[in-house]
C-alpha positions, 0 to 999 in steps of 0.5 A, a space after each residue: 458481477 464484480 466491477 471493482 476495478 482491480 489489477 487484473 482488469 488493468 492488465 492481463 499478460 499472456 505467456 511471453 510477458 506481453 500485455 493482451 490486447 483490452 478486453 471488453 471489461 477494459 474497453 468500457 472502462 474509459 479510463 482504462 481505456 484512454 491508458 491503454 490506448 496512449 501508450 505508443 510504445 510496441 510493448 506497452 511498457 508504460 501502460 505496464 508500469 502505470 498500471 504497476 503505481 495504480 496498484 501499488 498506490 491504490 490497493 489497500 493490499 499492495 504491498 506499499 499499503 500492507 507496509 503502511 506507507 504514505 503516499 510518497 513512499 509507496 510511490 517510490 516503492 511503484 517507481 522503483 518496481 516500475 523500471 520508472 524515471 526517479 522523477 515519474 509524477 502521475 498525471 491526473 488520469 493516473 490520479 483518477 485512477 489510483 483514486 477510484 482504484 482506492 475507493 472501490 476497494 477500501 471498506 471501514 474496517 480496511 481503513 482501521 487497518 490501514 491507520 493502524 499499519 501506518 502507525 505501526 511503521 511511522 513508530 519504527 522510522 521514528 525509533 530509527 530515528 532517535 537511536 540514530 541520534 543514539 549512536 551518534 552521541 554515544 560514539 562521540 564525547 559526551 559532556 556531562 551536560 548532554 547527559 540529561 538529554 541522552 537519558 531522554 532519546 534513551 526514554 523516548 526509544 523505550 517508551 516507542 518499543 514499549 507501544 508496539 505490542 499492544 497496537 499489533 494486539 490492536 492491529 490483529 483485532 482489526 484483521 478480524 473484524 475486517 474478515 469478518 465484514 468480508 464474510 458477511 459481503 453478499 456474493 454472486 448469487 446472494 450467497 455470502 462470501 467466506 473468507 475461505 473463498 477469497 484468495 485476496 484476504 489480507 494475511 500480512 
């Protein structure tokens, strides 16, 4: 039997968009448990949007992980999905959570994964960056001092682009080698689980 915790034993929503009542899996979680029984609201709208951060910040195939995010950026990215308060701080059963939820869910070749996919969006924020500067230079009057110094942010640029290719060649193989490790997981039953088999694998 599968005991990872994932979104579907966090909560399950029936046909008019409410939240079932916890099942058996939910009520022997305690932690699951204490989430759902805290929220007062009639439509449980904060368990729902407590779950919705759990997901986002700890699933390595949300779709704050898959777009590398840090740990802040997938939170406002929740927030915003959430219908939460700008200045919504989880709490420590949240952080358990997202933790265990992480934890259970994340294998060594998901890690490289996800190393590789904050690299590759941090070099973009960085590119943003200097061609920012970029513009702003070259949209003003530069002196033949700031020359030297624009050559240099035009450098940097090329040479951050230049990277991309071959850390998306590496990002690919790691795809693989983690399908791969998917692959040869031992299923229910003892049979081995193929990537065929999981409606989950990381395809982004």
């Amino acid at each position: 039997m599968n005991n990872k915790l994932l979104i579907d034993s966090l909560i399950v929503i029936d046909d008019n968009g409410m939240p079932k009542p916890p099942t058996v899996r939910q009520l022997i979680d305690k932690d699951i448990r204490e989430l759902y029984t805290r929220d007062k609201t009639p439509d449980k709208k904060n368990y729902i949007a407590e779950a919705i951060v759990i997901y986002y910040l700890g699933d390595p195939k949300s779709p704050a992980r898959q777009a590398g995010l840090s740990d802040p950026e997938a939170l406002k990215l929740a927030i915003e999905q959430a219908g939460l308060n700008k200045d919504y701080i989880p709490d420590k059963l949240v952080i358990r959570l997202i933790s265990r939820y992480y934890d259970e869910n994340i294998t060594e070749a998901g890690k490289v994964v996800e190393n590789i996919l904050k690299t590759v969006h941090n070099i973009n924020l960085s590119i943003d960056v200097i061609n920012n500067l970029l513009n702003e230079k070259l949209n003003s009057n530069i002196t033949l001092e700031e020359i030297p110094n624009v050559m240099n942010l035009i450098d940097a640029v090329s040479k951050k682009a230049g990277d991309i290719p071959s850390i998306l060649k590496k990002l690919e193989e790691a795809k693989q080698n983690l399908m791969y490790e998917k692959e040869t997981e031992i299923g229910r039953g003892g049979q081995a689980v193929l990537s065929s088999m999981d409606a989950e694998e990381y395809t982004s």
